[in-house]
N, C-alpha and C positions, 0 to 999 in steps of 0.2 A: 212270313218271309224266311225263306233259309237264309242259313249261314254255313259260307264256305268254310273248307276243313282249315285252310291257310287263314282264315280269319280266329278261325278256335285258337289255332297257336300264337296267333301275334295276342289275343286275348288270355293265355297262358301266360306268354313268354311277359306281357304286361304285367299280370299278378305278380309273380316270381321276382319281377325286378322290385316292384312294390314293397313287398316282404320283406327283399333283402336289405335294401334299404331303409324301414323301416326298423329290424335289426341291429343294421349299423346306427341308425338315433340312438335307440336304446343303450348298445354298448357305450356310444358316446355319451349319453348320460351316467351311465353308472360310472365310467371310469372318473367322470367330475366329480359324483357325490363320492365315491369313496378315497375323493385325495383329504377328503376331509373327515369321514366317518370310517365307521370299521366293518371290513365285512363279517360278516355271522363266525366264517370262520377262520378268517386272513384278511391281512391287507391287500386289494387286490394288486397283481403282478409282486408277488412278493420274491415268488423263485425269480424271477428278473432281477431283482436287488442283489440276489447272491452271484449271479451271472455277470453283472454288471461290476461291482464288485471285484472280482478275481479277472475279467478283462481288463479294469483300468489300472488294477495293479499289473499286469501282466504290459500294458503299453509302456510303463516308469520302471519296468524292467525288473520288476521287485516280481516277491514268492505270491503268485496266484491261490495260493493253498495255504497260505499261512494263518491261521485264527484270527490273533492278535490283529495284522493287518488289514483282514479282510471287515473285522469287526468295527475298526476305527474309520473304514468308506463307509461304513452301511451306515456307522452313527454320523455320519456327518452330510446324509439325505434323510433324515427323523428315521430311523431305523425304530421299530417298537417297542421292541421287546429287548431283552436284558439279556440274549447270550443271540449268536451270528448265526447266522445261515451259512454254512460255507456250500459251496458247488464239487461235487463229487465226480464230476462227469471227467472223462480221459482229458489233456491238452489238447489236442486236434480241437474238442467241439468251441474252445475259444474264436478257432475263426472264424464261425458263424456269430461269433455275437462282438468283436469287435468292432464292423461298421456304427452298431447301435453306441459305441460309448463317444464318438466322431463329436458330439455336441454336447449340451448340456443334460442331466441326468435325467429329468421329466421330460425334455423330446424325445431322449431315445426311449425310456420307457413307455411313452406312447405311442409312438412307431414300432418299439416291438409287442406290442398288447395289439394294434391295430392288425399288424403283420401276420401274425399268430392268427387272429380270428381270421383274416381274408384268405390265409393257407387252407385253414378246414372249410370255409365255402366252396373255394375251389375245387377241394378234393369231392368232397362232397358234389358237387354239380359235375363232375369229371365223372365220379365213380356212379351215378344214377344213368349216363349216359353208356358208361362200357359195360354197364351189365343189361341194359335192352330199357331203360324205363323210356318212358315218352313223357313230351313233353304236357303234355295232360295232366298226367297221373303226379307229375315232379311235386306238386303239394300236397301228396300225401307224405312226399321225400320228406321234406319241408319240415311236417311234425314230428317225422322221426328224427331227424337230426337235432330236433329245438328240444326235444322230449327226454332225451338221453343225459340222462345223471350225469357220467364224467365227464360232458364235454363241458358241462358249468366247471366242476371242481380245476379243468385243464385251463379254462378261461380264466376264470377267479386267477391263479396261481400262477399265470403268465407264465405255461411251461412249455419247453420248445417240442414236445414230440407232435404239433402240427408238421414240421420240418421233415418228422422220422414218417407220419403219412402223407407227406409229399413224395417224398422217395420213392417209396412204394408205388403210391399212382405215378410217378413216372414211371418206373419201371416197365409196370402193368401197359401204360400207354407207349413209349419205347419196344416194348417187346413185343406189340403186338404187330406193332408197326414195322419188325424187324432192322429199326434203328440201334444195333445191336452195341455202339460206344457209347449213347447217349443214354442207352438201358443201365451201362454201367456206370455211368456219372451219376447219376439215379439213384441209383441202386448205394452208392458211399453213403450219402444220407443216415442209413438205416443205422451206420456205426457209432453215432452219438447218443444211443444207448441200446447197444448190442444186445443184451439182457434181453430184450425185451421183441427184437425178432431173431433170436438167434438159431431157430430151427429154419428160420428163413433164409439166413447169409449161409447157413450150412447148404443148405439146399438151391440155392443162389450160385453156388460154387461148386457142387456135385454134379448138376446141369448145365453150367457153362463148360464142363471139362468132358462130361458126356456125350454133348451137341456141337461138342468142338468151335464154342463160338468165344475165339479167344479176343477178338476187338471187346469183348464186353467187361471180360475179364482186365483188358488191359483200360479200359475207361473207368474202373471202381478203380482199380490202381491206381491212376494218375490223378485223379480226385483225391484217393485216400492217402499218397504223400505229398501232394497240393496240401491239404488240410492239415496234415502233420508235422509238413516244415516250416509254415508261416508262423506260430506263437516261437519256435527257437531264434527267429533273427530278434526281438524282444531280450530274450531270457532263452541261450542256449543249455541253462540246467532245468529250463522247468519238468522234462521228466525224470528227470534224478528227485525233485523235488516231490514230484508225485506219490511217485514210489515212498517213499519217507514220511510225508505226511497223510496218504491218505492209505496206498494199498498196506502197508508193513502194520498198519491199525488194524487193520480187517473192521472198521469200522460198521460196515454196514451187516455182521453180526447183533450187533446192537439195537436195530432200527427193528421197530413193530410193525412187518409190513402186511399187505393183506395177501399172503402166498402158501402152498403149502406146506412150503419149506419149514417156515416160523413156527406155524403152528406144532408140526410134529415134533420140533424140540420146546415147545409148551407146554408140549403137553408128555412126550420123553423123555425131558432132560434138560437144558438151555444150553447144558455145558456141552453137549454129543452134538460140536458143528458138523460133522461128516451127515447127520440128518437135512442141515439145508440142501445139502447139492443130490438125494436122493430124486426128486423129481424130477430135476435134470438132465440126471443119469437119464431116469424110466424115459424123459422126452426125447430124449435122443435113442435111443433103442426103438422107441417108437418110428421115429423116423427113417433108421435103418431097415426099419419093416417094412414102413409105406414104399421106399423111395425104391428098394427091388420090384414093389407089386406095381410099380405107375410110371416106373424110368422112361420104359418105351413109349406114352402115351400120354406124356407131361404135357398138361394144360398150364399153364401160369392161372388164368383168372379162375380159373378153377378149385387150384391149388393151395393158391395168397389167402384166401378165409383161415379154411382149416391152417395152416400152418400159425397163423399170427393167433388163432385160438390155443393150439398145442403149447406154444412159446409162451405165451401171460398166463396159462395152466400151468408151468412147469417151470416157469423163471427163477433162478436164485432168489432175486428181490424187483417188488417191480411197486407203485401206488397207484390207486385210483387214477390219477390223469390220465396212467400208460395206459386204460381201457379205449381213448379216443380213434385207436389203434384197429380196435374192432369194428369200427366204422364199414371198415372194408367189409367185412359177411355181412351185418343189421343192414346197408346198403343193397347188398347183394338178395337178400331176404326179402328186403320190403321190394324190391320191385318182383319177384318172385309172386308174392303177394297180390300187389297193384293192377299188373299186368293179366293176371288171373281172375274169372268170377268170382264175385263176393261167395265164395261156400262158407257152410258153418265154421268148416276148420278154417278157413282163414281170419274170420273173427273172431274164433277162441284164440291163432298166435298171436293176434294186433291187442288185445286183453293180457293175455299174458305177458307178452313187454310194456306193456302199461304197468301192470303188474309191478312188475320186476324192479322197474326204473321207480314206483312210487317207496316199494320198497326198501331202496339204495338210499332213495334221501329220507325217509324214516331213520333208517339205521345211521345213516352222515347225522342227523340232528340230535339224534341220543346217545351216541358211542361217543368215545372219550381218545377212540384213534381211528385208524383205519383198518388196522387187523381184523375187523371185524364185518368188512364187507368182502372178505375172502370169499365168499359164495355168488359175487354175482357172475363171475366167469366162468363157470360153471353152470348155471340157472342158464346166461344168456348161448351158452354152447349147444342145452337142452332144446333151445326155444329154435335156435338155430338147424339143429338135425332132426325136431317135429315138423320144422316148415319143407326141407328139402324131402323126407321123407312121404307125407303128405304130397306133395310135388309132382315126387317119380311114381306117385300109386295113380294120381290124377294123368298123368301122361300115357302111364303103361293102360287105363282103363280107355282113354280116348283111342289109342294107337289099338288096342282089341278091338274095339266097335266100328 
């Protein structure tokens, strides 16, 4: 007996719900056993504690930055450990996590652990769909997204940059659609930890001013002082506060992060800060390059990989979570892949990010920080530009023949 192609897909589209749902048990289980046990490497949602924390101080109108303060909320939901978490992120990203303090401390933190996970499925089933996958092939999406080191470390750690790859796929989805305000509503997201797409908001605003598409510019705007003036009816000093407690520190010289910043004054000096922001410089330079060589001929979904690769390469300071980020190209790849005959070279890249990712949690279980997984962004950039290259040799050999 055949079977119709529309029966394939509702037999698809059945798996995929299956899956995800049975996912969502999962998380739901774990997030039970770990209110009671410890994870390997945190408590899970622990960045949540600190979030939560500096927003409920920020509601009683007190210093959202303050140590002392912020330490005596965290100890008063079993906080663990013996010195605070504090949240480093600008004031604006407060407004994204004020609704979650609305109730009691374990609803919102399980509304934001849940929130956070259903953001990256989203994004995830968004972004296998804008870059051509079918619905056929979407479980092999499936293992690549489940397969991928930081998106546990991001889960684990209850950290918001699902939020920062929301943005982004809206964006992508806004822009393609030439919803050009809603692109820019989108697109503020990304500001809650700029670091970490910053060659992209560069370039986000180098092409809106190019393409003369100024409703897009004016919708990041009205989002990004939306988000800026709501913590000051609270606390109209908390950015004087900021400034004072967290930037005039330069604290996050301190931090062992996994970039290549740290490293070269590790291995230069510690003291020679002007070493952190060399990469920086170099990714921006970089981008002055690209953006003469493609201004005229600017694709976004084209573009959004490479950039969000360039940017976690060359970031002042970024961790492990920020790689969830890269979703957007390993998405972009794998259906590249998928969509593609099985050739040898496509089962040496699908090996090679196995690779890569077995790798990452080898080095998470035995390293004593994360500085030390400073090489998967680079590895997965490698794996990244042998699939596209492969690609265009396979296209350019069909298009001769």
């Amino acid at each position: 007996m055949n079977i119709l192609p529309s029966e394939m897909q509702t037999s698809s589209r059945n798996k995929i719900q299956i899956l995800c749902l049975v996912a969502i048990i999962l998380f739901l289980i774990l997030f039970i056993k770990t209110s009671h046990d410890e994870w390997p490497f945190i408590k899970l949602g622990k960045d949540f504690t600190a979030y939560w924390a500096s927003a409920y101080l920020l509601t009683e109108g007190q210093n959202p930055y303050r140590t002392d303060l912020i330490f005596s909320r965290e100890m008063s939901v079993g906080w663990p450990d013996k010195n605070p978490l504090v949240m480093y992120n600008p004031p604006w990203v407060l407004s994204y996590i004020l609704p979650f303090t609305l109730g009691n401390y374990v609803s919102g933190k399980f509304l934001w652990l849940l929130t956070v996970f259903v953001c990256t499925l989203i994004c995830f089933i968004w972004l296998w769909q804008f870059y051509g996958g079918t619905d056929k092939g979407r479980g092999w999406g499936i293992v690549i997204l489940f397969s991928y080191m930081p998106f546990y470390f991001c889960m684990a750690k209850g950290q918001i940059v699902p939020l920062i790859l929301l943005g982004i796929v809206g964006f992508l989805h806004f822009e393609r659609k030439e919803q050009w305000f809603l692109a820019g509503l989108s697109a503020c997201l990304l500001t809650i930890k700029p670091q970490d797409t910053y060659l992209f908001l560069i370039a986000f605003i180098f092409w809106s001013i190019y393409e003369k598409h100024w409703k897009t510019l004016s919708g990041a705007g009205c989002a990004f002082l939306f988000t800026v003036a709501v913590p000051t009816l609270n606390n109209p000093h908390i950015y004087f506060q900021y400034y004072t407690e967290v930037l005039s520190r330069s604290v996050q010289h301190t931090w062992e992060t996994p970039t290549l910043g740290y490293w070269l004054r590790s291995l230069l000096g510690k003291e020679k800060l002007y070493l952190q922001y060399l990469p920086t410089i170099a990714g921006t330079a970089w981008f002055v390059y690209h953006w003469f060589h493609h201004r005229k001929k600017w694709i976004w979904a084209k573009q959004a990989p490479i950039l969000i690769f360039m940017s976690l390469l060359t970031t002042l300071y970024a961790w492990v979570n920020d790689y969830v980020l890269l979703l957007v190209a390993i998405i972009q790849a794998g259906v590249w892949l998928v969509n593609n005959p099985f050739r040898p070279y496509s089962i040496f890249m699908i090996i090679l990010y196995i690779i890569i990712n077995v790798m990452a949690w080898i080095t998470a279980f035995t390293a004593q920080s994360e500085k030390w997984i400073v090489w998967i962004v680079p590895a997965l950039l490698i794996n990244y530009v042998l699939v596209k290259f492969f690609l265009l040799k396979q296209m350019k050999v069909v298009t001769n023949s």
